[in-house]
C-alpha positions in Angstrom: -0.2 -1.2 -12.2 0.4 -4.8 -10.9 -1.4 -7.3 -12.6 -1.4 -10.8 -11.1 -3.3 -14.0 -13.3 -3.9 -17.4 -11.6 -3.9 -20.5 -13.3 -4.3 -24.4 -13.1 -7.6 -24.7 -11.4 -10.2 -27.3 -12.0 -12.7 -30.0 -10.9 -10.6 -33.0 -9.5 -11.4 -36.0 -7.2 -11.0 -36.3 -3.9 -7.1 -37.8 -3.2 -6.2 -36.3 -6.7 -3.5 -33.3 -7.1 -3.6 -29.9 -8.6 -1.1 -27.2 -8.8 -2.0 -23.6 -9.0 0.2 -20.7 -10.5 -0.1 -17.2 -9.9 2.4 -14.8 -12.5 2.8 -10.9 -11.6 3.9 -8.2 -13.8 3.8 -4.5 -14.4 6.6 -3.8 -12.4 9.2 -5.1 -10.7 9.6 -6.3 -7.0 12.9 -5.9 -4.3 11.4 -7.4 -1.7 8.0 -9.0 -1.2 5.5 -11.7 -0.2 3.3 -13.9 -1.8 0.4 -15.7 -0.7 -2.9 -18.0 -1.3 -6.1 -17.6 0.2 -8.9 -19.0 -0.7 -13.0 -18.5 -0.2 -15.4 -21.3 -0.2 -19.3 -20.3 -0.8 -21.1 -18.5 2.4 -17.9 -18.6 4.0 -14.9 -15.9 4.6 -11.7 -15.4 2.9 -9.2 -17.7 4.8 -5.2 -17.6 4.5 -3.9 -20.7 2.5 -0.2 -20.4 2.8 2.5 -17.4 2.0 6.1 -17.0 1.3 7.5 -14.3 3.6 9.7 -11.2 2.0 12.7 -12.7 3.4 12.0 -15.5 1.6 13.0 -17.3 4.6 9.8 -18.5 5.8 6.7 -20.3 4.4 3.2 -20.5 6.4 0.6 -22.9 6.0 -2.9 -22.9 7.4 -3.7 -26.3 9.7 -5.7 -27.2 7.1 -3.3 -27.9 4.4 -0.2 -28.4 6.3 1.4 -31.3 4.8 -0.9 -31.7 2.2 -0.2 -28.2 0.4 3.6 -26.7 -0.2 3.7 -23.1 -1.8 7.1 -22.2 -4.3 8.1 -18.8 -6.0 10.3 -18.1 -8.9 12.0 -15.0 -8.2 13.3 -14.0 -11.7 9.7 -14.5 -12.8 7.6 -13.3 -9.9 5.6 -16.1 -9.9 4.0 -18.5 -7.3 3.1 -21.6 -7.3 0.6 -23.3 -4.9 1.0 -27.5 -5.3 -1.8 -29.5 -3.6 -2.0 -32.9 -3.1 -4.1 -35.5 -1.6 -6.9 -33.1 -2.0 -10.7 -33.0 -0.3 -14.1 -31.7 -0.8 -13.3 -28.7 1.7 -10.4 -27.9 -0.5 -13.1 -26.5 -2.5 -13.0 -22.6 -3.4 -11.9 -20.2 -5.2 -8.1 -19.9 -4.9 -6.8 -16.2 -4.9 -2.9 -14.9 -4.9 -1.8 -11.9 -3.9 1.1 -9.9 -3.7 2.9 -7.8 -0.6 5.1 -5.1 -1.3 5.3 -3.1 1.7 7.5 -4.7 4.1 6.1 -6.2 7.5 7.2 -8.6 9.8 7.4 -12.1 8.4 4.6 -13.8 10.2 2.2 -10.8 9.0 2.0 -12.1 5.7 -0.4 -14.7 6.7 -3.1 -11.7 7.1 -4.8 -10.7 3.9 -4.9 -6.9 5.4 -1.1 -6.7 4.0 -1.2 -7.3 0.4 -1.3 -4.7 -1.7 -2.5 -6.5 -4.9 -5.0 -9.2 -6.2 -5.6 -12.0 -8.9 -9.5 -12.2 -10.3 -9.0 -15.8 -8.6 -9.3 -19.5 -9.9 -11.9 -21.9 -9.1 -11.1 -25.5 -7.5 -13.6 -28.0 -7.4 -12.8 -31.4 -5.3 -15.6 -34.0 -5.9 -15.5 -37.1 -3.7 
């Protein structure tokens, strides 16, 4: 069984920066993908930004482009999610997840393709 743990969240102000971390184990990985979504109250789960299986390709939601830049560590399975100049919509709860059956590279922006899930870390931007 995969078991993913996120990390780093918090209650920052608005402009401030936070870095997330998301480390997998109970297995290892050839090939996969590795993303962040997050959920803000009353509202659906939304892609962040993913690393495709290649490991080619990164994808970014509008809303964070240029603000947000994701980064794995191969030999340790881990992703990191680095956010800067962040804002009160930034607020949710921040989830990773894991893709280990292999699609096309774009696809790993939907949620419907990864396989496993962190519990999630909570982000709080105050202004």
């Amino acid at each position: 069984q995969v078991q993913l743990v996120e990390s780093g969240g918090g209650l920052v102000q608005a402009g401030d920066s936070l870095r997330l971390s998301c480390a997998a184990s109970g297995r290892t990985f050839r090939r996969y993908a590795m993303g962040w979504f997050r959920q803000a109250p009353g509202k659906e789960r939304e892609f962040v930004a993913a690393i495709s299986w290649s490991g080619s390709n990164s994808y970014y939601a509008d809303s964070v482009k240029g603000r947000f830049t994701i980064s794995t560590d191969n030999a340790k399975i881990t992703a990191y999610l680095q956010m800067n100049s962040m804002k009160r919509e930034d607020t949710a709860v921040y989830y990773c997840a894991v893709a280990i059956r292999y699609y096309s590279d774009y696809d790993c922006r939907d949620p419907h393709v990864y396989d496993y899930w962190g519990q999630g870390t909570q982000v709080t931007v105050s202004s």
